[in-house]
Rosetta silent file (secondary structure, phi, psi, omega in degrees, C-alpha in Angstrom):
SEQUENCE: XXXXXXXXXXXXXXXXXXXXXXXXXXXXXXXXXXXXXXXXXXXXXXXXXXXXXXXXXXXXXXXXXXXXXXXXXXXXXXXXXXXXXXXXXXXXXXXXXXXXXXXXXXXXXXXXXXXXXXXXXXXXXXXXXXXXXXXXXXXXXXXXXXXXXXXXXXXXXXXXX
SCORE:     score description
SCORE:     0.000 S_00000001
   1 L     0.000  -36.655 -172.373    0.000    0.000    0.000 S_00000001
   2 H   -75.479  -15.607 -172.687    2.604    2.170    0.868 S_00000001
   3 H   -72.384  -40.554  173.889    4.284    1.796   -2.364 S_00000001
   4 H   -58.476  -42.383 -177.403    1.015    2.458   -4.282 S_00000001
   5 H   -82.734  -30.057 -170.209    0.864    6.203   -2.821 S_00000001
   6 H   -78.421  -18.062 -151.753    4.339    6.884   -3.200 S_00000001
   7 H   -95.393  -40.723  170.780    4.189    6.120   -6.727 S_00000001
   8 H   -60.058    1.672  173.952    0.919    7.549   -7.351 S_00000001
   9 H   -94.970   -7.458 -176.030    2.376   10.961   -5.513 S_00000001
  10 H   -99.496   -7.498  170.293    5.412   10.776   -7.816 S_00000001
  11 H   -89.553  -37.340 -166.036    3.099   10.603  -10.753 S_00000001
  12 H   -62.501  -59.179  178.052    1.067   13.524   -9.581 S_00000001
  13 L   -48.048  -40.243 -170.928    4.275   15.501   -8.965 S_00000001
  14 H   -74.712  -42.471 -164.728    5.987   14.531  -12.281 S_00000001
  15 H   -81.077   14.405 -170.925    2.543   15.499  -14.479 S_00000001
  16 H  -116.622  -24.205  175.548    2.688   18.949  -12.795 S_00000001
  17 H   -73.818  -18.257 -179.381    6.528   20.060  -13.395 S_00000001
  18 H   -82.766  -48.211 -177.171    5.294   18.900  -17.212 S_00000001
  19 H   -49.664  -66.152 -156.493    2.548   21.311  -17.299 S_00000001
  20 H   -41.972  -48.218  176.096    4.434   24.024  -15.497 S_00000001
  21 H   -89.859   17.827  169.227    7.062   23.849  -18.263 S_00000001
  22 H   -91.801  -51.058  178.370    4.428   23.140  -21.465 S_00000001
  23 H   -76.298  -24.568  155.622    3.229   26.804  -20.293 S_00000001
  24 L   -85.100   32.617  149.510    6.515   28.662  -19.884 S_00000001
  25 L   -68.537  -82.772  168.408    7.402   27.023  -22.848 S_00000001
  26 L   -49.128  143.533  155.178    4.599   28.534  -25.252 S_00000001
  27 L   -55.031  140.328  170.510    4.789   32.121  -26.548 S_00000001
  28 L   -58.915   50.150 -126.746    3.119   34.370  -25.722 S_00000001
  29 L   -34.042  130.824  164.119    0.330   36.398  -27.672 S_00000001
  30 L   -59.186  129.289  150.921    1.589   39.618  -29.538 S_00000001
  31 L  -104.442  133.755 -176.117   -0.602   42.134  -27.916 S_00000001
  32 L   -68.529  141.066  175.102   -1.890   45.011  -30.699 S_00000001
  33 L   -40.764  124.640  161.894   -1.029   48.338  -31.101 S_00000001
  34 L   -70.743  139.314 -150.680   -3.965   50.839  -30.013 S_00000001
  35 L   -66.962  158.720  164.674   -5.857   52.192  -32.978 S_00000001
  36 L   -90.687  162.181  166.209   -5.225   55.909  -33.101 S_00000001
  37 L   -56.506  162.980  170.841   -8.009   58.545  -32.778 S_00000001
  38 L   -76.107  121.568  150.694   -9.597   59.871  -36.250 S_00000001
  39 L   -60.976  156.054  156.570   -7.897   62.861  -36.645 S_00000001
  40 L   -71.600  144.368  166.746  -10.431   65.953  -37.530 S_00000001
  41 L   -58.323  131.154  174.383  -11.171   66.952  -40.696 S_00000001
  42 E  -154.461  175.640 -167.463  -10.319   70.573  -41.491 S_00000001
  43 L   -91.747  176.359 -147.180  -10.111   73.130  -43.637 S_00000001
  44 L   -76.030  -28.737 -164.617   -6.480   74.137  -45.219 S_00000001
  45 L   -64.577  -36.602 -165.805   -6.945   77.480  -42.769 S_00000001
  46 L   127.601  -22.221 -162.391   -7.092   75.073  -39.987 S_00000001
  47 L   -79.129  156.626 -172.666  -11.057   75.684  -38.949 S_00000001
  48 E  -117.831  168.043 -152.839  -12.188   72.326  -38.495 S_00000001
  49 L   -88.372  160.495 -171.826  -15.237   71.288  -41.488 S_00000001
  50 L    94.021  -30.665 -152.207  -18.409   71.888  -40.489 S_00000001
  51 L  -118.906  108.979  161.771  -17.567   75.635  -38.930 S_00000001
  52 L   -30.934  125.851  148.441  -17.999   78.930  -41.447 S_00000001
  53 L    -2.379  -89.964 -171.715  -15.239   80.932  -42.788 S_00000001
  54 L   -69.093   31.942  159.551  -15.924   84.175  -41.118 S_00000001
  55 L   -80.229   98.730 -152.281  -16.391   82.041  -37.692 S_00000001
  56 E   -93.322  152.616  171.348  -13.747   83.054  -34.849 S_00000001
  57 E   -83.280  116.602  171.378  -12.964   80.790  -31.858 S_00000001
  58 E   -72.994  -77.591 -165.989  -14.251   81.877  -28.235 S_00000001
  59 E  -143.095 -177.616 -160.186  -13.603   78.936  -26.706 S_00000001
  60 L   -55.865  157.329 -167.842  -12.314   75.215  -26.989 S_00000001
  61 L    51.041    8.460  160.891  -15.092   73.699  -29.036 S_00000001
  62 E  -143.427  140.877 -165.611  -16.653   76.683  -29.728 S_00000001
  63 E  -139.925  138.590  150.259  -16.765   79.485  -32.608 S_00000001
  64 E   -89.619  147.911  178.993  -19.308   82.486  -33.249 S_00000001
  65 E  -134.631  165.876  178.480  -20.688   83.641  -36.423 S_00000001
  66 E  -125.350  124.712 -165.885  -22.578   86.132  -37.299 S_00000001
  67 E  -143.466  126.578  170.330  -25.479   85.008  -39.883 S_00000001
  68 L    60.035   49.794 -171.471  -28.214   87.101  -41.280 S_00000001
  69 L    76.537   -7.866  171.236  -27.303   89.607  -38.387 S_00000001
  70 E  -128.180  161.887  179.105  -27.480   87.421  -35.466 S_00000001
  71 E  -125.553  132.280 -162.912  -24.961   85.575  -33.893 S_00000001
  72 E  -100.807  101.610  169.009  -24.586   82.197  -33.928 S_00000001
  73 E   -79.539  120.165 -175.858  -22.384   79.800  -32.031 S_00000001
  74 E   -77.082  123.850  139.057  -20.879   76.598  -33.494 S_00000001
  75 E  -127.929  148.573 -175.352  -20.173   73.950  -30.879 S_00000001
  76 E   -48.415  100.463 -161.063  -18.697   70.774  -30.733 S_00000001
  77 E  -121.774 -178.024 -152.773  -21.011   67.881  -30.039 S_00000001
  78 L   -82.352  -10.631 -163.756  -19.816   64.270  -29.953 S_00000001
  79 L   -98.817   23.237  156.283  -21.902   63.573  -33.552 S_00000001
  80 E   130.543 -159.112  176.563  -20.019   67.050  -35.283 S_00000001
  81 E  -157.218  158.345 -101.708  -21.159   70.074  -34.565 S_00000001
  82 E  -106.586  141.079  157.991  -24.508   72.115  -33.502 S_00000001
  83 E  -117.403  137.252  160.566  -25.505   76.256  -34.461 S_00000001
  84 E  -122.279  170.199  175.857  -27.375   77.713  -31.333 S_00000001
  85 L   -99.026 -154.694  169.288  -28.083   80.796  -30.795 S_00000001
  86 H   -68.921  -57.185  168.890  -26.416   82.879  -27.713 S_00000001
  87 H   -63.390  -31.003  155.720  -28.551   82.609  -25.012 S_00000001
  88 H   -61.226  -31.770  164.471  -28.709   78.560  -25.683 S_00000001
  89 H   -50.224  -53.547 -160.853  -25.079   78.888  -25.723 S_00000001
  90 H   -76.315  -32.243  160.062  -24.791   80.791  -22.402 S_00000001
  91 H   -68.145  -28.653  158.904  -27.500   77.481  -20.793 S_00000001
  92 H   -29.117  -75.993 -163.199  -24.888   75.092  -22.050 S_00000001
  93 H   -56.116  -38.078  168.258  -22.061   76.862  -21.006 S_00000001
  94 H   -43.491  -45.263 -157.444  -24.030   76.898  -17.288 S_00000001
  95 L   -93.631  -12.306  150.430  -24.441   74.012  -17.346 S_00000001
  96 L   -74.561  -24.741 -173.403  -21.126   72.711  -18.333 S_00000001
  97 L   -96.268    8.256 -178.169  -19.679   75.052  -15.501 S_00000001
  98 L    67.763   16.813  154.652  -22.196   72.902  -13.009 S_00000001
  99 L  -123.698   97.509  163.443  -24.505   75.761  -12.431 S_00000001
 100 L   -55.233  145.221  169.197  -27.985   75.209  -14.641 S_00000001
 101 L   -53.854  145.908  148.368  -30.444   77.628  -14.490 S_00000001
 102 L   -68.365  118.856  170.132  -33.232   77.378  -12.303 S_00000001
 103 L   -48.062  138.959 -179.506  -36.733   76.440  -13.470 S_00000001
 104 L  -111.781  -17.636 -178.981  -38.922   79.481  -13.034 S_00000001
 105 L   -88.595 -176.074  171.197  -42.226   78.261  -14.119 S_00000001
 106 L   -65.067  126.486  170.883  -44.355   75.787  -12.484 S_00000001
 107 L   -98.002  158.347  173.839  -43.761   72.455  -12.671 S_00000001
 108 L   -51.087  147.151  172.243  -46.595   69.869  -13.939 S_00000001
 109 L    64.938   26.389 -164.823  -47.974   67.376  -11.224 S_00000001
 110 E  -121.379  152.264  159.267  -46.554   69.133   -8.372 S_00000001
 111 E  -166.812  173.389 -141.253  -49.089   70.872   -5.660 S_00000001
 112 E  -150.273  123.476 -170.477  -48.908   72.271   -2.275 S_00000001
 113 E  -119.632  141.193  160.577  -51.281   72.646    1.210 S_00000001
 114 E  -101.406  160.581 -166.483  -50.190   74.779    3.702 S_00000001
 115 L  -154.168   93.885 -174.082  -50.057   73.428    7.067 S_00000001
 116 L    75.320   53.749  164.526  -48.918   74.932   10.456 S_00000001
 117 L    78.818   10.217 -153.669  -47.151   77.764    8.757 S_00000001
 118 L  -163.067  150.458 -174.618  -44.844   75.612    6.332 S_00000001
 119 E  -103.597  149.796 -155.483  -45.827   74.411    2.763 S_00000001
 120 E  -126.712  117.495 -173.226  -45.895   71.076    2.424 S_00000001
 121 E   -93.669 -176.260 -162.109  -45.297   70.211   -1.340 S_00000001
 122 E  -163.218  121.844  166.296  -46.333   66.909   -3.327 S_00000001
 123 E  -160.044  154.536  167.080  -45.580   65.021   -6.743 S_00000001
 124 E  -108.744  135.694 -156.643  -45.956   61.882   -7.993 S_00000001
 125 E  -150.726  165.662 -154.511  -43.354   60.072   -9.640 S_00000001
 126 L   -72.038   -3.366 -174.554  -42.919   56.689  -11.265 S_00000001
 127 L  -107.915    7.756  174.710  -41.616   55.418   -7.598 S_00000001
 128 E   114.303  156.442 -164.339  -44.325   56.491   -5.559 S_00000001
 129 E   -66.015  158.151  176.950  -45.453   60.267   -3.894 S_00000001
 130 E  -131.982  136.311  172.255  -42.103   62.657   -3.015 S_00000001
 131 E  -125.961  136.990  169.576  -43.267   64.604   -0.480 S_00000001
 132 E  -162.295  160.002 -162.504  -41.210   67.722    0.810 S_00000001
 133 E  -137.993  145.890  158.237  -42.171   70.709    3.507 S_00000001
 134 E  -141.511  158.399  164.796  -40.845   74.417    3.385 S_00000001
 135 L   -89.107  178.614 -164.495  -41.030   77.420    4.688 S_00000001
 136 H   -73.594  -14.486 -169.689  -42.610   80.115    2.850 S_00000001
 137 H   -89.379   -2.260 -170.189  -39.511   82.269    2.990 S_00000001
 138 H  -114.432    5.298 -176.340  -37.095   79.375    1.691 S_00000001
 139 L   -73.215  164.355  156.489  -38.682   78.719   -1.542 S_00000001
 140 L   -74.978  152.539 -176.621  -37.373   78.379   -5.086 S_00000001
 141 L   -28.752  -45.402 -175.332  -38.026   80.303   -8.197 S_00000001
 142 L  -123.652   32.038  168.933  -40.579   77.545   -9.057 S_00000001
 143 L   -95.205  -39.781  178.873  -41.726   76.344   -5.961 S_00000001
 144 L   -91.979   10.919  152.321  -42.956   80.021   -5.606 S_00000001
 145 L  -120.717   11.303  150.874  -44.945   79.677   -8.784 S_00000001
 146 H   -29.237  -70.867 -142.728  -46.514   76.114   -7.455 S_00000001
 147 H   -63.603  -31.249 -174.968  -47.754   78.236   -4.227 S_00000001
 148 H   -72.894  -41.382  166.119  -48.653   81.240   -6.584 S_00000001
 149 H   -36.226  -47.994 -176.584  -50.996   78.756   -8.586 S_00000001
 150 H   -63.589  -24.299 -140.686  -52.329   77.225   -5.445 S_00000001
 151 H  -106.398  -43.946 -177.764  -53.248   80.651   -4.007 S_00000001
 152 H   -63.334  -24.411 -150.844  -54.821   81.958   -7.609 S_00000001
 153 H   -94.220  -28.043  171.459  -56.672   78.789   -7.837 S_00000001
 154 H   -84.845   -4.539  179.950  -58.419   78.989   -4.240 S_00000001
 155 H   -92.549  -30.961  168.488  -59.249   82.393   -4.447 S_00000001
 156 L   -53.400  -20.443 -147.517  -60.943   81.523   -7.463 S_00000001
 157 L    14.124   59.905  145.235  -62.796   78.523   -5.422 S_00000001
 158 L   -88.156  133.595 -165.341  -61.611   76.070   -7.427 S_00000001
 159 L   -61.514  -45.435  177.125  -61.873   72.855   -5.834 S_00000001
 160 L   -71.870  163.764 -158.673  -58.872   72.125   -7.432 S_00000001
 161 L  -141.120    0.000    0.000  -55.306   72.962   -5.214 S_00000001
């Protein structure tokens, strides 16, 4: 018996120094070169295609034109790239610097009871009611045209709030 384990442990041992060298043996896979980016296409001036002649560069990914008297900003989008006008430019640009405008109008589905001094807002969403309470002196641009709704709509005595 004892001879039967040493031999079968001297077989075990022997098939594993064979693998060990069958795999530092083989080569290795070439690994491939990473593709380069597409350079852009541009024009011999340098303007990249897509962007008017008379269009000067403000900033990276973006050039103003001036077309039929208004001016027009080109920017860089990931599919080529977009004309806005200025003021969609300057919500962009907000909004790329991490401060968006605030909504000023009302939003849809949202409405608001006051209760003990403090407004208690409401909306329904696809996860179930959001509930939130403020005071009246903390509100936002369109939180304070909810509460102006609510207030035109009960003075009216409409049922609805």
């Amino acid at each position: 018996m004892n001879r039967f384990l040493t031999a079968l442990l001297a077989l075990a041992l022997s098939s594993a120094t064979a693998q060990t060298a069958k795999t530092s043996a083989q080569p290795k896979a070439a690994t491939r070169p990473l593709p380069k980016p597409a350079e852009v296409k541009r024009h011999p001036d340098g303007r990249p295609l897509g962007v008017p002649f008379t269009a000067v560069k403000i900033s990276d990914g973006a050039w103003r034109a001036v077309e039929d008297g208004k001016p027009v900003i080109y920017r860089s989008t990931a599919f080529g790239f977009s004309k806005v006008s200025e003021e969609e430019n300057g919500k962009i640009q907000r909004m790329i610097n991490g401060k968006p405008d605030e909504p000023t109008e009302a939003s849809p589905g949202v409405s608001v009871v006051e209760r003990d001094g403090k407004l208690h807002f409401s909306r329904i969403t696809p996860f179930g009611n959001y509930n939130w309470v403020k005071e009246k002196t903390d509100l936002n641009p369109a939180e304070k045209a909810v509460w102006a709704n609510a207030q035109a709509a009960s003075s009216k005595g409409d049922p609805k709030k």
